[in-house]
KEKETI-702473 format. One record per residue (C-alpha): residue in one letter; x, y, z. Coordinates in Angstrom, 3 decimals. Layout:
<segus>
segu res=A c1=X c2=Y c3=Z
...
</segus>
This chain:
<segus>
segu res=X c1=30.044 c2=75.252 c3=45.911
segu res=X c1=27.939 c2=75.354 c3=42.767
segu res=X c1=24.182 c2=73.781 c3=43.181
segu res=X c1=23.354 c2=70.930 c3=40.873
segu res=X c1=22.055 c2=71.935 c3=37.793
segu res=X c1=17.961 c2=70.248 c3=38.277
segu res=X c1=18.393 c2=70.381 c3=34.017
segu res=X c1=20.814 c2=68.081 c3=34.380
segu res=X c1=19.817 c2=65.845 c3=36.946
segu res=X c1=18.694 c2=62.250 c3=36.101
segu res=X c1=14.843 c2=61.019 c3=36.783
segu res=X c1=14.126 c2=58.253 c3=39.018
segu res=X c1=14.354 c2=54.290 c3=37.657
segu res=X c1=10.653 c2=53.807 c3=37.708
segu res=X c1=9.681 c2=50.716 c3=40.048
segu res=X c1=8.958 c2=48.022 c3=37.909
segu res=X c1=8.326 c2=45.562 c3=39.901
segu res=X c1=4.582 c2=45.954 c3=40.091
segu res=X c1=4.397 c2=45.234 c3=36.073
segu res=X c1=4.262 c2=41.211 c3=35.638
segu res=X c1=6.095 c2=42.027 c3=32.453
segu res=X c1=9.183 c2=43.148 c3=33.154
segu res=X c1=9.314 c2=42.450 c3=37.841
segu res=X c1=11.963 c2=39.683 c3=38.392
segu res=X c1=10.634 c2=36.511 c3=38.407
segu res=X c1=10.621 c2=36.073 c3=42.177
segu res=X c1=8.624 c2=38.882 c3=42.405
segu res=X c1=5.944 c2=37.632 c3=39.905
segu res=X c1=3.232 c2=36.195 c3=41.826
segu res=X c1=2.369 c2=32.747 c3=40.064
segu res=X c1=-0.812 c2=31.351 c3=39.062
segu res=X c1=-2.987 c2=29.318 c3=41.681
segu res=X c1=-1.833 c2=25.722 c3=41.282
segu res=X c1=-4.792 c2=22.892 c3=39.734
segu res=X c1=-4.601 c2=19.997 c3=41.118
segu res=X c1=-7.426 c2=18.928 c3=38.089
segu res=X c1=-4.572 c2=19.374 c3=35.972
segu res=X c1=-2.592 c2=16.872 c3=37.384
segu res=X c1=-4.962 c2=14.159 c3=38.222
segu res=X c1=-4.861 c2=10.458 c3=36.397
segu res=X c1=-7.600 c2=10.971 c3=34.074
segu res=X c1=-6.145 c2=14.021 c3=33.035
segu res=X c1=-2.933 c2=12.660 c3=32.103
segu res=X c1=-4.816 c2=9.542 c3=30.803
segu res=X c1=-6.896 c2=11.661 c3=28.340
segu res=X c1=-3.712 c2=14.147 c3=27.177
segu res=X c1=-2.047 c2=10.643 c3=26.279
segu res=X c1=-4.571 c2=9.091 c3=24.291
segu res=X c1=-5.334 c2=12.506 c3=22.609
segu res=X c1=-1.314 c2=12.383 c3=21.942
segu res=X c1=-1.931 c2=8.852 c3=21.108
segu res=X c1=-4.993 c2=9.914 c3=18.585
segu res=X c1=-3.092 c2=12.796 c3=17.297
segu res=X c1=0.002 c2=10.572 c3=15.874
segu res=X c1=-1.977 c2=8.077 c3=14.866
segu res=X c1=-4.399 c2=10.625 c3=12.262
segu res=X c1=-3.016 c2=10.443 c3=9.641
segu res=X c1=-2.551 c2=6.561 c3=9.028
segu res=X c1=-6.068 c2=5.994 c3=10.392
segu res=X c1=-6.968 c2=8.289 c3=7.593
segu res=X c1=-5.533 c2=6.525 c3=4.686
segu res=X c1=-6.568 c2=3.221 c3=6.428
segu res=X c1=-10.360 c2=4.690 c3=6.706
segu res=X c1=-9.739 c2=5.863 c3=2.917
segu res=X c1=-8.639 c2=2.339 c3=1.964
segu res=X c1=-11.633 c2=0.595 c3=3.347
segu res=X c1=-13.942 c2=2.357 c3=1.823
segu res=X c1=-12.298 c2=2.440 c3=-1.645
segu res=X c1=-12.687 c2=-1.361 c3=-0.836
segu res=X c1=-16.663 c2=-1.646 c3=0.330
segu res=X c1=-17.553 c2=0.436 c3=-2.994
segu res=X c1=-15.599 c2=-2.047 c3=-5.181
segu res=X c1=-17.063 c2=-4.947 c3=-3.211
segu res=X c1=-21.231 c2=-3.447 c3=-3.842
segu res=X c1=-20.025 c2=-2.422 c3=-7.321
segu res=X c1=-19.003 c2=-6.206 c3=-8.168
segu res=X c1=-21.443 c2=-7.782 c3=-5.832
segu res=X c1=-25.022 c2=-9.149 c3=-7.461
segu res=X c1=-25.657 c2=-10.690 c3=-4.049
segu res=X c1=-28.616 c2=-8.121 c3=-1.711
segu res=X c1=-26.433 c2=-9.494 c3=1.446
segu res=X c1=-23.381 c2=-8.788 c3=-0.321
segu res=X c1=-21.656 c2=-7.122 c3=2.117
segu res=X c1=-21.741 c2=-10.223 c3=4.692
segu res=X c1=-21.145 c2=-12.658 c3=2.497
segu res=X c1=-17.758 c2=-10.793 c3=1.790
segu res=X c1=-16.779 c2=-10.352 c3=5.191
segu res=X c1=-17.052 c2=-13.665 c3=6.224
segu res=X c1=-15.849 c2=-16.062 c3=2.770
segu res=X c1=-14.877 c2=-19.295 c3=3.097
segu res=X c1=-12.176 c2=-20.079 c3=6.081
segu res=X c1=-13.817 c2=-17.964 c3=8.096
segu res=X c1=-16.370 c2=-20.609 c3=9.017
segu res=X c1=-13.332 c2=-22.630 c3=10.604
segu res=X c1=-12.452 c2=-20.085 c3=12.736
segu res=X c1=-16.172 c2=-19.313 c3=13.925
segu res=X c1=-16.526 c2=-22.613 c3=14.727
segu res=X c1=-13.181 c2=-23.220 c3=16.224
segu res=X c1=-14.615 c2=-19.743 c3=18.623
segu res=X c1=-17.958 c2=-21.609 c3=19.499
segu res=X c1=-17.282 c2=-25.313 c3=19.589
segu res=X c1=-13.454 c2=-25.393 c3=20.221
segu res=X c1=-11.205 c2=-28.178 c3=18.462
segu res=X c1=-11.858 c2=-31.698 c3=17.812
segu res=X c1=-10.242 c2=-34.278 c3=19.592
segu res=X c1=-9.631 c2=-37.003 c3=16.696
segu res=X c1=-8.354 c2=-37.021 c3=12.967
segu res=X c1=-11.526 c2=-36.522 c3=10.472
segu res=X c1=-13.001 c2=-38.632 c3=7.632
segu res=X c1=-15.082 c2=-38.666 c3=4.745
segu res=X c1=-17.919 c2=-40.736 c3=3.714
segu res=X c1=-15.663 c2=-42.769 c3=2.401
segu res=X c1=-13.133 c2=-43.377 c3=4.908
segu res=X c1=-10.672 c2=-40.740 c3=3.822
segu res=X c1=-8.776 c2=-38.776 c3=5.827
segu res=X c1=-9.612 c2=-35.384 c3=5.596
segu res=X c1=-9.172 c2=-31.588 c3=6.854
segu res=X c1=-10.626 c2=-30.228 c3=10.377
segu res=X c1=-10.072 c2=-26.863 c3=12.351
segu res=X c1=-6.831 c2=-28.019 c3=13.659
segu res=X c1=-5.313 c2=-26.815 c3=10.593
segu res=X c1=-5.896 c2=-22.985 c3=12.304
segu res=X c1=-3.848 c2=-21.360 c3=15.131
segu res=X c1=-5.541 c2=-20.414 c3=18.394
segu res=X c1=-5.428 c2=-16.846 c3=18.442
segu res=X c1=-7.665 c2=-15.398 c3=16.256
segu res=X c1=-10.724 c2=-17.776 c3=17.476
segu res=X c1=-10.074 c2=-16.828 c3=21.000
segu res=X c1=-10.290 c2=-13.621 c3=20.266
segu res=X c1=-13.495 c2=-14.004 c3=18.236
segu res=X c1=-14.800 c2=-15.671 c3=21.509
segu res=X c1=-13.613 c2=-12.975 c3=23.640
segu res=X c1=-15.630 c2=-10.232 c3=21.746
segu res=X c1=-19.257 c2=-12.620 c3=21.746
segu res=X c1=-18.742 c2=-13.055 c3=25.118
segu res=X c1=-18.628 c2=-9.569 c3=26.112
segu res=X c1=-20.791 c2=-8.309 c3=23.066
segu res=X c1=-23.494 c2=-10.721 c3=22.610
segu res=X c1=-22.667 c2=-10.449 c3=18.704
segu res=X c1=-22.555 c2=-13.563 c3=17.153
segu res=X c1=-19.521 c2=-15.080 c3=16.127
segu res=X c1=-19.318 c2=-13.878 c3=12.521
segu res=X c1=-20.081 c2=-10.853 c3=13.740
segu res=X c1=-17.395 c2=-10.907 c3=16.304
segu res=X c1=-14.969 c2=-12.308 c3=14.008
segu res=X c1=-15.677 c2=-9.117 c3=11.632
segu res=X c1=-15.296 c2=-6.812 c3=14.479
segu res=X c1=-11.819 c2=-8.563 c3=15.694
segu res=X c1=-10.242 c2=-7.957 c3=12.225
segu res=X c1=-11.299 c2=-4.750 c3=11.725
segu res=X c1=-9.711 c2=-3.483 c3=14.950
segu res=X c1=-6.872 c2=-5.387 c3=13.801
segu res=X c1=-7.105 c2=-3.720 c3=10.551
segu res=X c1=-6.927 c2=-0.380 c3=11.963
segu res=X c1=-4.191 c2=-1.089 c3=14.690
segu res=X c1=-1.827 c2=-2.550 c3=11.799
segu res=X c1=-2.224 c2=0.408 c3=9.596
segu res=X c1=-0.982 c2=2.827 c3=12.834
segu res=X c1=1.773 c2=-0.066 c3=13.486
segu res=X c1=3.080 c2=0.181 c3=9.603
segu res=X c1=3.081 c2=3.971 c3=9.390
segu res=X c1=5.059 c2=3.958 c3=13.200
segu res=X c1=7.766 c2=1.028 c3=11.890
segu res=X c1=8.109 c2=3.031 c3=8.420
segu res=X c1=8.760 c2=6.400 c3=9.916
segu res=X c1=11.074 c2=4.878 c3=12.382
segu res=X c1=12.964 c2=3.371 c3=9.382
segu res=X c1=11.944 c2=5.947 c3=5.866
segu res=X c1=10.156 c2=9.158 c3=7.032
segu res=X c1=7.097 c2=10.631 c3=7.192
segu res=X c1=6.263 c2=10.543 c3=3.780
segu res=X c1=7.164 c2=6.900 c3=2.530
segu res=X c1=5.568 c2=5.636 c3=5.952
segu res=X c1=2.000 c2=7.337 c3=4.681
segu res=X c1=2.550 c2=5.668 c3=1.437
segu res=X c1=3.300 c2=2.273 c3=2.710
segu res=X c1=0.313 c2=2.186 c3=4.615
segu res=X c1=-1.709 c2=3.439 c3=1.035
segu res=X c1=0.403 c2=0.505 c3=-0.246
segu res=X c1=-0.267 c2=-2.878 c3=2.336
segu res=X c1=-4.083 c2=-1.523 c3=2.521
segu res=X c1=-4.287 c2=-1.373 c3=-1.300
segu res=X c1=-2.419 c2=-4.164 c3=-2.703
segu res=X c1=-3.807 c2=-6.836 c3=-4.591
segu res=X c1=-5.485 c2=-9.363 c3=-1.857
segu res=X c1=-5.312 c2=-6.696 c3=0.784
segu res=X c1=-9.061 c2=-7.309 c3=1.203
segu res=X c1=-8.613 c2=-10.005 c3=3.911
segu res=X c1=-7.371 c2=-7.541 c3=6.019
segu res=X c1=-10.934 c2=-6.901 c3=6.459
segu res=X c1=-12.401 c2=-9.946 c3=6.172
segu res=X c1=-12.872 c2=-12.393 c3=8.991
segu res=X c1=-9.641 c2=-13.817 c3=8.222
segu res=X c1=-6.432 c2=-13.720 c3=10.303
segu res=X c1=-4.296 c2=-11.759 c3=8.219
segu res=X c1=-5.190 c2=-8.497 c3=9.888
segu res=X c1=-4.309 c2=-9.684 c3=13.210
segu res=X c1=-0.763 c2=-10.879 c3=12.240
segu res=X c1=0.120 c2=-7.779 c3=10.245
segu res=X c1=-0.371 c2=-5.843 c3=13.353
segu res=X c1=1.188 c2=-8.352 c3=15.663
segu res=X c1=4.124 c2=-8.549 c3=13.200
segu res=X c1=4.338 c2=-4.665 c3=12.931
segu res=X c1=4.343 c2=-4.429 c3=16.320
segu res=X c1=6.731 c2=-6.749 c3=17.215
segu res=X c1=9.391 c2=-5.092 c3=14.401
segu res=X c1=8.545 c2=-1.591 c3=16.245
segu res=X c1=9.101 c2=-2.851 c3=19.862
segu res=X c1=12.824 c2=-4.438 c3=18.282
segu res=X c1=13.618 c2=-1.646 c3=16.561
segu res=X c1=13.215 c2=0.397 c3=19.704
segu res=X c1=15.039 c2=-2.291 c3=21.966
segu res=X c1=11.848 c2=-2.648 c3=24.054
segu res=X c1=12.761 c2=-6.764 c3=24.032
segu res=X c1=10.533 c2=-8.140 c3=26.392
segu res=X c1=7.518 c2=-6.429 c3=24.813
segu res=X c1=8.839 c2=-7.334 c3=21.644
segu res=X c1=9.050 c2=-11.041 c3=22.496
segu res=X c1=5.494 c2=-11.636 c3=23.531
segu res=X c1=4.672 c2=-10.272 c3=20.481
segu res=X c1=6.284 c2=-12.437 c3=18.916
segu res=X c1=4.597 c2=-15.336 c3=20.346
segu res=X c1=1.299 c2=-13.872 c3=19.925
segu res=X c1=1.996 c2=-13.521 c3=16.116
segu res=X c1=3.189 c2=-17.743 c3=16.369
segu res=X c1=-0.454 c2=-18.492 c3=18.150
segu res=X c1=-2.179 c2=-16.527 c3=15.119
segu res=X c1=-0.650 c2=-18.137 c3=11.955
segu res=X c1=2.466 c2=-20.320 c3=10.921
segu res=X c1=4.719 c2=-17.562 c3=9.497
segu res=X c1=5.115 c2=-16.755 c3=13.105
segu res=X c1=8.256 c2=-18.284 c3=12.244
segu res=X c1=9.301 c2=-15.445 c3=10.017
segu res=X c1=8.989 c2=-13.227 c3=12.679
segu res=X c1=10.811 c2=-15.158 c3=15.368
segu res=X c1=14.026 c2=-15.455 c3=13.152
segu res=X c1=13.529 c2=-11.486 c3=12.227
segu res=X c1=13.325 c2=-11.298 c3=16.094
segu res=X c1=16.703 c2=-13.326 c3=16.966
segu res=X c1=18.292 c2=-11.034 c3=14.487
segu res=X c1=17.171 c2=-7.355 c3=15.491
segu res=X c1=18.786 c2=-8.995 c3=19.388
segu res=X c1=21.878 c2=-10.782 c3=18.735
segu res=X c1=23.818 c2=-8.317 c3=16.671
segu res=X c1=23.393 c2=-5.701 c3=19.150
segu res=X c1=24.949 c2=-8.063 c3=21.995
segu res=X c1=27.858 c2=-9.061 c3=20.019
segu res=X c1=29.047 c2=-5.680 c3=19.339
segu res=X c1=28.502 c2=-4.240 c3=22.872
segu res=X c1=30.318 c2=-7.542 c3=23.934
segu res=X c1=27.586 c2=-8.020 c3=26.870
segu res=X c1=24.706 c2=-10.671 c3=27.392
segu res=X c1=21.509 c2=-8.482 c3=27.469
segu res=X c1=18.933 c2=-10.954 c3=29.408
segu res=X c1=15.658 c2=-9.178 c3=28.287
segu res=X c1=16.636 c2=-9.708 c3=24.309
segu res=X c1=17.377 c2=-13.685 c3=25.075
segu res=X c1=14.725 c2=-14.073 c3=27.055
segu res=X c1=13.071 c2=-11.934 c3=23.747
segu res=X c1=14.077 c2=-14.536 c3=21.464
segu res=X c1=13.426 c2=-17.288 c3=23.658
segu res=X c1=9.733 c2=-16.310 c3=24.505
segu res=X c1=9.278 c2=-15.636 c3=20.787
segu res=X c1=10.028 c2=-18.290 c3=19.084
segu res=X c1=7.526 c2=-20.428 c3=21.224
segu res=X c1=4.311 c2=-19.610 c3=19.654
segu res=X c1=4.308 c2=-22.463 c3=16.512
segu res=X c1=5.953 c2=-24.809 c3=18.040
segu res=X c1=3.464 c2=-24.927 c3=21.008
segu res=X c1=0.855 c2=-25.097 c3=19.090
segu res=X c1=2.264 c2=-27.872 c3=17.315
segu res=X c1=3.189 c2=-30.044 c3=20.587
segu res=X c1=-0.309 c2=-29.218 c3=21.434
segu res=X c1=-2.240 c2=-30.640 c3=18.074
segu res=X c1=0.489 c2=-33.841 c3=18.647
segu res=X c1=-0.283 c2=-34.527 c3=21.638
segu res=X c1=-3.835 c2=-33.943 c3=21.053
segu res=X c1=-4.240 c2=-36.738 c3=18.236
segu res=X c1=-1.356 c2=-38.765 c3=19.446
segu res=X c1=1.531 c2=-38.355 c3=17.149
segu res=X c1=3.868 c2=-35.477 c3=16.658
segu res=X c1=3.698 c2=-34.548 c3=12.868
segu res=X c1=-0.390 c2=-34.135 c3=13.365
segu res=X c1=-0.910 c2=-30.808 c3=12.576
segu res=X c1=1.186 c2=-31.525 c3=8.452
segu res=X c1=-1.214 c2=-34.394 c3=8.509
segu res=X c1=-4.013 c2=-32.441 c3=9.061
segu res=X c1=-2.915 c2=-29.530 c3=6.771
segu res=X c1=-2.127 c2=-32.447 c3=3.702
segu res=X c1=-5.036 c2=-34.330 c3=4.164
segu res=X c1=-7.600 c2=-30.857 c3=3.864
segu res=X c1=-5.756 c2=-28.657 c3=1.726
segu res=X c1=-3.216 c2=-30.377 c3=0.322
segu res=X c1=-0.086 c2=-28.257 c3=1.620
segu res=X c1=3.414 c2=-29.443 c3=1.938
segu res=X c1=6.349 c2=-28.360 c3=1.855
segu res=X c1=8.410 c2=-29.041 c3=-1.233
segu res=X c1=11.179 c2=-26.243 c3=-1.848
segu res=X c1=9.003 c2=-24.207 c3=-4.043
segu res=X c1=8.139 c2=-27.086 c3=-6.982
segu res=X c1=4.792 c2=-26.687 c3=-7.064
segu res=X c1=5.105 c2=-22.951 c3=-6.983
segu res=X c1=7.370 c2=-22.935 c3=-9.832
segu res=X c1=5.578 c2=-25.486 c3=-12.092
segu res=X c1=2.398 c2=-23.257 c3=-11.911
segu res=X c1=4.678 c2=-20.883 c3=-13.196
segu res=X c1=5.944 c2=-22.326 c3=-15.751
segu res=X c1=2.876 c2=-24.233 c3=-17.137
segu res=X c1=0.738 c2=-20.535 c3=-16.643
segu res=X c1=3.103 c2=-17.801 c3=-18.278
segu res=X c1=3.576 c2=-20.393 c3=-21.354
segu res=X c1=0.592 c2=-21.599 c3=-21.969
segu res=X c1=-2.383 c2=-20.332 c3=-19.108
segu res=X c1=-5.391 c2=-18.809 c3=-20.694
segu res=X c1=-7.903 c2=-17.956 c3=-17.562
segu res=X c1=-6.511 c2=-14.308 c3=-16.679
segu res=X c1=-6.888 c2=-15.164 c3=-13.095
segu res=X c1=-3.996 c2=-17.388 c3=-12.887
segu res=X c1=-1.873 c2=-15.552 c3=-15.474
segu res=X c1=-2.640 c2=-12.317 c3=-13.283
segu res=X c1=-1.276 c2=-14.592 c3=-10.341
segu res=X c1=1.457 c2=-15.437 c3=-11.890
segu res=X c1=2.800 c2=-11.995 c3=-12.752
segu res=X c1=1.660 c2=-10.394 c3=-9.531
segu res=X c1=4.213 c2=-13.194 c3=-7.836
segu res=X c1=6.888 c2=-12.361 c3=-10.148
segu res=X c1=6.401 c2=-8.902 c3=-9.836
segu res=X c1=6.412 c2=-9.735 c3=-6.025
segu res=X c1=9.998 c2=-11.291 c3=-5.963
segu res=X c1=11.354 c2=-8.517 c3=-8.042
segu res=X c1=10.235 c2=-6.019 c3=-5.186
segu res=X c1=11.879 c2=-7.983 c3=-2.830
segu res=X c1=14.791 c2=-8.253 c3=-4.303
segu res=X c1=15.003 c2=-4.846 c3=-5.312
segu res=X c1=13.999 c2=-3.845 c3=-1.510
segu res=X c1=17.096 c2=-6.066 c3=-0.769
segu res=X c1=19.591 c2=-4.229 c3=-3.059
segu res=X c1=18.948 c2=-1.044 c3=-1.239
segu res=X c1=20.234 c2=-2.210 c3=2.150
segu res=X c1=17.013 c2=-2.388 c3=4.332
segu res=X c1=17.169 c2=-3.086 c3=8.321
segu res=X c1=18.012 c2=-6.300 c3=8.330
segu res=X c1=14.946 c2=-8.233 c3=10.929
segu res=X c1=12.640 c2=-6.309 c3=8.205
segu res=X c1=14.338 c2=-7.940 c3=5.294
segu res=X c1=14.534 c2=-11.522 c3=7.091
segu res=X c1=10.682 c2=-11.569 c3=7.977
segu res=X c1=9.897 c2=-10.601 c3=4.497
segu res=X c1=12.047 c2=-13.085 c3=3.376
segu res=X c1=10.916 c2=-15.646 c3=5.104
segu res=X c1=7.052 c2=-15.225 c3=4.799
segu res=X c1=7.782 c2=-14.790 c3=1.284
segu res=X c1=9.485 c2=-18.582 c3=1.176
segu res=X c1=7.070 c2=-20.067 c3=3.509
segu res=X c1=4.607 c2=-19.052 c3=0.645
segu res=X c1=6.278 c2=-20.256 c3=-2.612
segu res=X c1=8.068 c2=-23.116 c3=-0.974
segu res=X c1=4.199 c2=-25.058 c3=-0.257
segu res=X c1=2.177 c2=-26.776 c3=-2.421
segu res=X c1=-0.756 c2=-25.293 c3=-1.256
segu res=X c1=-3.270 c2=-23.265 c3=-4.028
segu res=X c1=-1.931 c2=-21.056 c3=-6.101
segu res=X c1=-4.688 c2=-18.514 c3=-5.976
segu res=X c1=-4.469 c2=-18.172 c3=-1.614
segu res=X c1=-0.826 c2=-17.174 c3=-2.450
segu res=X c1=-1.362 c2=-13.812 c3=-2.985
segu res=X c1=-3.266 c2=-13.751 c3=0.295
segu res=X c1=-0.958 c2=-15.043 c3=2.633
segu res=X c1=1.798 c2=-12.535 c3=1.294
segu res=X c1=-0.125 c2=-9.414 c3=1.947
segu res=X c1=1.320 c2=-9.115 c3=5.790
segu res=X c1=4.971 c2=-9.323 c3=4.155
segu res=X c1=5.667 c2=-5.831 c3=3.802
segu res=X c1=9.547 c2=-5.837 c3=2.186
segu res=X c1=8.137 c2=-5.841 c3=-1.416
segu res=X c1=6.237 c2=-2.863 c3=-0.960
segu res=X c1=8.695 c2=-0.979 c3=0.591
segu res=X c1=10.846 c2=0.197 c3=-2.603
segu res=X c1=7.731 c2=1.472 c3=-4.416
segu res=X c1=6.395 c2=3.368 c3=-0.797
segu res=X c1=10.018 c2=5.289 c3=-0.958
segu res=X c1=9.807 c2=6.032 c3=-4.577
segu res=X c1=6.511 c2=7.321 c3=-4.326
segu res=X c1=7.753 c2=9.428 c3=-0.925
segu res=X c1=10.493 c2=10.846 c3=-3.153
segu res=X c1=8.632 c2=11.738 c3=-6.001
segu res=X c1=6.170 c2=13.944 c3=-4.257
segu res=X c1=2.444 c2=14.077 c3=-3.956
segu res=X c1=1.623 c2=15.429 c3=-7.326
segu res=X c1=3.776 c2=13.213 c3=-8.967
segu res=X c1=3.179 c2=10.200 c3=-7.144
segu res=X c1=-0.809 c2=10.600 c3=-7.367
segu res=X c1=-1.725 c2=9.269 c3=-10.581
segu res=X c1=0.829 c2=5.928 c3=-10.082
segu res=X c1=-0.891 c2=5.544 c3=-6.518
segu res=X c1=-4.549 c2=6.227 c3=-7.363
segu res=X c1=-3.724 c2=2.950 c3=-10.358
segu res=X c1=-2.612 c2=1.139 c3=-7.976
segu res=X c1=-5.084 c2=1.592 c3=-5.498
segu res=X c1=-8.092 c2=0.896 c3=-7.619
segu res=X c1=-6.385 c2=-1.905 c3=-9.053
segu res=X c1=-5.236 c2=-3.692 c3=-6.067
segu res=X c1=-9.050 c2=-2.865 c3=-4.162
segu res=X c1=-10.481 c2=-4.240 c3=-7.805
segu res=X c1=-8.612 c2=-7.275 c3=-7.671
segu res=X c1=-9.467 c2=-8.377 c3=-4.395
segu res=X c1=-13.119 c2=-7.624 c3=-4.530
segu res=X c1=-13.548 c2=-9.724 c3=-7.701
segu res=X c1=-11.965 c2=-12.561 c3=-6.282
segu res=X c1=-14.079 c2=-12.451 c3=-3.738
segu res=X c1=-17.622 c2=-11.861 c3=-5.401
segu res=X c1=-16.578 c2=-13.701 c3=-9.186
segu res=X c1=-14.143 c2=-15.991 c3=-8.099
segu res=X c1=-15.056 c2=-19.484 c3=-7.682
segu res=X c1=-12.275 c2=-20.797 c3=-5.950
segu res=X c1=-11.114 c2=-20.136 c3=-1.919
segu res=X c1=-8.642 c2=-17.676 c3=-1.738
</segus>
């Protein structure tokens, strides 16, 4: 028998199970297990850094926005404390006092017997929380009511870019939130107003729907009714995100009705509670004609302004107004033509008709449509579309022309807004 040729003969598999690389995993011994990892405070901190990550880039533009907005405010300002008196105008002296004194008990009069406006007129919300922050701040209460709405401020801003990337993308969600922090008026979402607070209850509430998370969604909801009147908008918007979803599943889902129930609680409350406070139900539209002359009268009032201001106004502040509301209802139609989800089209809607259909002053219009969102939407996806170095110049206009606005109606204008 012939020998095996030792030429021939294969070498040994080398033993790799010694090399971490390449051993089988069983054989790989595994790192020593820390428990530091693991703890609450651990997980707590990786969330809000998660939290803080996503949230970057619309804090950014928000951050941006504001202080576009302070230098336009010291550039029109002749005042030395103008930066105070710009943060807390006119209404917010209701609220302050509704924080530290609480509401009246009793219809108010004049000198002369007349009936007049009190702090009734104002949902709870924003006071309370004005209170909240003295109490555990010591600040006073304009200085409470500043820091309220800028956290509000900020917290919308995250809210809007999260709803708009849910619903158009990354891009068109950044330039929505350039959009709603830059639009004409969009100054009293920094002031001590309540604006801020309701954009960010509203946006959250639409997020929380849009996500089916109905119970969250519905105290929302009533939140945004305790903060201002065009909770209503949101309520409806509500009711419609829930309902569709039931009928075509063919199944009662109990958190969305108990959603829209909860919901649409928050004005009407408040309403039964002014009633029963002065002793007769329609209080709070007494209170509301009597101080600031607001009613509701299908939009009359709106249009005659109008009509007398595009024909024959010659202050450029209301013929500015005018437009801008035109322009306004153009945008929301055209956001209508291109099919948007349909609880963001109804509380658009709504807060838009809740604005034209009162006869309250035309120049606080353009205020109390700034949390409305649909109009802007059509220009935020155009913008998305057309890229960052095409969009630039058209944004940077209206930027500085929206901040502009605002700050001279603030510092020059001589009416409320």
């Amino acid at each position: 028998m012939t020998p095996p040729d030792p030429r021939t003969k294969e070498p040994p598999l080398p033993d790799l199970t010694d090399d971490p690389r390449t051993a089988p995993a069983r054989l790989v011994p595994r790192p020593a297990r820390n428990d530091s990892e693991t703890t609450p405070s651990t997980r707590l901190s990786r969330t809000v850094g998660r939290l803080l990550t996503d949230a970057g880039p619309a804090l950014a533009v928000w951050a941006g926005a504001a202080l576009l907005q302070l230098l336009m405010l010291w550039w029109l300002s002749t005042r030395p404390d103008w930066l105070h008196a710009a943060l807390t105008p006119w209404d917010n002296q209701w609220y302050v006092s509704i924080a530290e004194q609480g509401y009246p008990h009793s219809f108010s009069y004049d000198a002369n017997g007349q009936l007049t406006g009190n702090t009734l007129a104002f949902f709870p919300l924003y006071p309370l929380l004005i209170k909240v922050v003295a109490a555990l701040t010591g600040l006073g209460g304009q200085s409470a009511s500043i820091v309220v709405a800028w956290l509000a401020s900020a917290g919308a801003s995250v809210a809007v870019h999260r709803l708009a990337l849910r619903l158009y993308g990354e891009r068109a969600a950044l330039c929505l939130v350039l959009l709603v922090f830059t639009q004409p008026m969009a100054i009293t979402l920094w002031i001590g107003y309540s604006e801020s607070l309701f954009l960010l209850l509203a946006a959250c509430c639409l997020l929380a729907a849009h996500r089916r998370a109905w119970l969250t969604a519905g105290a929302l909801a009533l939140l945004a009714g305790l903060a201002r009147s065009t909770g209503v908008a949101l309520a409806v918007a509500l009711a419609l995100a829930a309902v569709p979803p039931m009928w075509r599943e063919r199944r009662i889902d109990w958190r969305a009705v108990a959603a829209v129930v909860v919901g649409s609680l928050g004005v009407p409350l408040y309403l039964a509670w002014v009633g029963l406070r002065l002793g007769r139900l329609d209080a709070w539209l007494v209170v509301q004609r009597a101080g600031w002359h607001t009613a509701w009268d299908w939009g009359y009032a709106t249009w005659q302004f109008l009509d007398d201001t595009l024909q024959r106004g010659h202050d450029w502040v209301p013929v500015a107004t005018a437009v801008l509301l035109v322009a306004l209802a153009a945008a929301s139609v055209t956001a209508l033509l291109r099919r948007p989800w349909p609880p963001l089209a109804v509380y658009g809607l709504l807060v838009f008709a809740l604005t034209v259909g009162q006869t309250n002053y035309y120049h606080s219009k353009l205020r109390l449509l700034v949390p409305a969102l649909l109009a802007l939407t059509p220009l935020a996806r155009a913008f998305a579309r057309a890229g960052a170095r095409s969009a630039a110049p058209a944004a940077a206009v209206f930027a500085l022309f929206g901040t502009w606005f605002g700050a001279y109606m603030l510092t020059n204008w001589i009416y409320a807004i």
